[in-house]
C-alpha positions in Angstrom: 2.3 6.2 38.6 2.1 9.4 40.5 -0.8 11.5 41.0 -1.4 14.7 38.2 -3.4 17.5 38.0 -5.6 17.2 34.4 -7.7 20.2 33.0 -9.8 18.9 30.2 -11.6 21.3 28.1 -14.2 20.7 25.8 -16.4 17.6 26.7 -17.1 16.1 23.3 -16.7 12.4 23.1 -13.1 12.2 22.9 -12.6 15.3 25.9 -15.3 12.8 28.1 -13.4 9.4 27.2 -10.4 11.0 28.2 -11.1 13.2 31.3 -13.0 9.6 32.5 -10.1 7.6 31.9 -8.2 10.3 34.0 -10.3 10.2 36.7 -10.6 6.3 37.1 -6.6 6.0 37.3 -6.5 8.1 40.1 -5.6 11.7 38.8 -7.1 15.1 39.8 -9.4 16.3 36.8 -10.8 19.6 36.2 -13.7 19.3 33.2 -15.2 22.5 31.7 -17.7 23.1 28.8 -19.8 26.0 27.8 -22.5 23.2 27.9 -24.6 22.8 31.2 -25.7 19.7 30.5 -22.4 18.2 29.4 -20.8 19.3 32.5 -23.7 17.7 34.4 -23.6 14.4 32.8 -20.0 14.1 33.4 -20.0 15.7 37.3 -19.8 12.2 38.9 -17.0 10.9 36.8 -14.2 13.5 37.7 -13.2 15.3 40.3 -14.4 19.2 39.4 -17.0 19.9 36.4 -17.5 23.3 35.9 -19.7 25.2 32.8 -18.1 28.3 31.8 -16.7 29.5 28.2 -12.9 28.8 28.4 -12.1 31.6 26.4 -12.5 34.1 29.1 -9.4 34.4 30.5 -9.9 36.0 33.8 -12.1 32.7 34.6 -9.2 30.3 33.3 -7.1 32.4 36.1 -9.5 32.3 38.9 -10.0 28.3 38.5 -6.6 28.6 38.7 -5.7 26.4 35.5 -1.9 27.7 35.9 -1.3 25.1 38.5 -2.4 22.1 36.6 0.6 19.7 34.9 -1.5 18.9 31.9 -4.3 20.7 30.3 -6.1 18.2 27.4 -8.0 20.7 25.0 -10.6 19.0 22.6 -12.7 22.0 21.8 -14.9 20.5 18.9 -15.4 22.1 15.2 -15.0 25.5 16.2 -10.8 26.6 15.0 -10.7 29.7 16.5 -11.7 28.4 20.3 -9.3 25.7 20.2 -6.4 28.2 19.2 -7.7 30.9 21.6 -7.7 28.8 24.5 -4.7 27.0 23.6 -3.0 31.0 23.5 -4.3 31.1 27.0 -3.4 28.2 28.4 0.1 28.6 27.0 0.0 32.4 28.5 -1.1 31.1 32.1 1.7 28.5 32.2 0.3 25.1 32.3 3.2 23.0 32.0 2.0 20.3 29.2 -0.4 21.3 26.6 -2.4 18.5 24.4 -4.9 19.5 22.2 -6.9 17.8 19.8 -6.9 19.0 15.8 -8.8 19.1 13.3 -6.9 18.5 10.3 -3.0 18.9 9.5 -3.5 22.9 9.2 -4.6 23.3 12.6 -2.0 21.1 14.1 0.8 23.3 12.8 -1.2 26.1 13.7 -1.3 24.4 17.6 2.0 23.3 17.7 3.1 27.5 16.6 1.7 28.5 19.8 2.7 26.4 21.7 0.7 23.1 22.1 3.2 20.0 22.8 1.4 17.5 21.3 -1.8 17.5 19.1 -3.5 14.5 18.5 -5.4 14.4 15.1 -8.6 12.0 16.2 -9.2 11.1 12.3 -6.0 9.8 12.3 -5.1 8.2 15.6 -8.6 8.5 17.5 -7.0 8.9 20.4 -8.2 5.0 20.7 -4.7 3.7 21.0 -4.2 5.9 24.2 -7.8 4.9 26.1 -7.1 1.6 25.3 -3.5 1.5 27.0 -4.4 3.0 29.4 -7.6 1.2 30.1 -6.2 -2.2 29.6 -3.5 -3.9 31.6 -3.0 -6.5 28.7 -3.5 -4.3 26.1 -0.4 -3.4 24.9 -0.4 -1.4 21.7 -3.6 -0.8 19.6 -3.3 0.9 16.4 -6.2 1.8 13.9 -6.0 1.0 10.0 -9.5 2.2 9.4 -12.7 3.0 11.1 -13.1 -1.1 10.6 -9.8 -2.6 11.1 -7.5 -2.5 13.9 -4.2 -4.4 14.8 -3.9 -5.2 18.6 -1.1 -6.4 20.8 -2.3 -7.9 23.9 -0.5 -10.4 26.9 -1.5 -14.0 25.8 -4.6 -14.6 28.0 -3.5 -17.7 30.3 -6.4 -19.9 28.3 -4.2 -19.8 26.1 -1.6 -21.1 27.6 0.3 -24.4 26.2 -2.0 -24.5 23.2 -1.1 -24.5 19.4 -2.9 -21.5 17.7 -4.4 -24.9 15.4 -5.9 -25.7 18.8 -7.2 -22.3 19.7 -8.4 -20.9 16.0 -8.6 -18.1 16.7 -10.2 -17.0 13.1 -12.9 -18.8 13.8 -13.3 -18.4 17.9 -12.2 -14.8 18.0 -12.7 -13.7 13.9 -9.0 -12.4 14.4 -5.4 -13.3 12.3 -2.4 -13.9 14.6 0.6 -12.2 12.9 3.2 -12.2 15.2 4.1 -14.2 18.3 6.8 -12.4 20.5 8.4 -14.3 23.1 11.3 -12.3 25.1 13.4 -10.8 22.2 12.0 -13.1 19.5 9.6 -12.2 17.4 8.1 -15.3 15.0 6.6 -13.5 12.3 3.4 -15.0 10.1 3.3 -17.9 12.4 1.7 -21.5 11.7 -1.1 -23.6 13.0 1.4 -25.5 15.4 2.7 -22.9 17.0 2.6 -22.9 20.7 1.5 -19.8 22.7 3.7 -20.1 26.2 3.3 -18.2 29.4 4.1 -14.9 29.1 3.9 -14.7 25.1 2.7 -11.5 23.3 0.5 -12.1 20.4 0.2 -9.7 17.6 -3.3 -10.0 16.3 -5.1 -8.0 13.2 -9.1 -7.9 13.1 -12.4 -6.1 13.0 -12.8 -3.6 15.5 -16.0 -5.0 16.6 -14.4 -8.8 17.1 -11.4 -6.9 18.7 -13.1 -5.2 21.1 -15.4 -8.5 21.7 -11.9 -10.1 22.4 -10.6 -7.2 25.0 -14.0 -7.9 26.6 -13.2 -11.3 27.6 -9.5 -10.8 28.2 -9.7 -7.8 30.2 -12.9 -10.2 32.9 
């Protein structure tokens, strides 16, 4: 994966999760927030913090922001900010815009002036991304609720030669195998004899808490 050039702005919990993540696989990142403090907390973890409001143009120039492939904006509740800097952004000429919306309105609002992709938090938390990205078994992660989550993850090699009877999962893991996907098969609702092989992808569906417990050990 080649090296990019990130400006996050707006260092709530979702701009800091991401701008981290950023940073840890090896990409430039540029973090600004009005907020001191957040800027300070998050100095170590990418490569350039800097406190300043991003709505003032001239400073968005003089950082030079134009020269950055992706700029990731997840200015929090306030509307206005997030379409202002978006506008300038856009007007400086930062190639890829991502921004993070609030509700339906203010994505089509985003995607008028020019944002490229706007990720709606509520809907897709922008968990499924962090956890790809974090997580080389982690394959696909996909929120139902704020509880429930369906995960697909590289059969851990414990697994290995064992029928899922063997492993029980439910009562191991607290998680409900619903697909077993083996090259270009797919075994759908499979049953207690079922053997996981090398290589197998299991589809699982669980509490967020018992899959995240699960990603803990897989990912040792």
């Amino acid at each position: 994966m080649s090296s990019k050039q990130y400006v996050v702005i707006g260092l709530g919990r979702f701009g800091t999760s991401v701008a981290k993540t950023l940073y840890a696989l090896g990409h430039d990142v540029l973090a600004i927030d009005q907020d001191e403090n957040l800027v300070q907390e998050i100095s170590d973890s990418v490569t350039h913090a800097v406190q300043m409001d991003a709505m003032d143009e001239n400073a968005l120039r003089t950082l030079g922001v134009r020269n950055f492939d992706v700029a990731v904006i997840t200015i929090g509740g306030n509307m206005q900010a997030s379409v202002m800097v978006t506008l300038i952004v856009k007007e400086l000429g930062v190639k890829y815009i991502i921004c993070k919306g609030q509700s339906e309105l203010h994505a089509k609002v985003l995607y008028k002036i020019g944002a490229d992709r706007v990720i709606l938090p509520e809907k897709d938390m922008g968990v499924r991304v962090a956890h790809n990205l974090v997580s080389s078994n982690i394959l696909d992660y996909i929120e139902l609720s704020p509880d429930y989550s369906i995960i697909e993850i590289e059969a851990p090699k414990d697994w290995y030669n064992r029928s899922l009877r063997e492993l029980n999962v439910r009562a191991n893991h607290g998680i409900n195998v619903m697909a077993i996907k083996r090259n270009d098969e797919i075994n759908v609702s499979p049953n207690a004899d079922d053997m996981i092989e090398t290589g197998d992808i299991v589809v699982a569906i669980g509490s967020t808490e018992d899959l995240t417990k699960l990603e803990n050990i897989i990912s040792r």
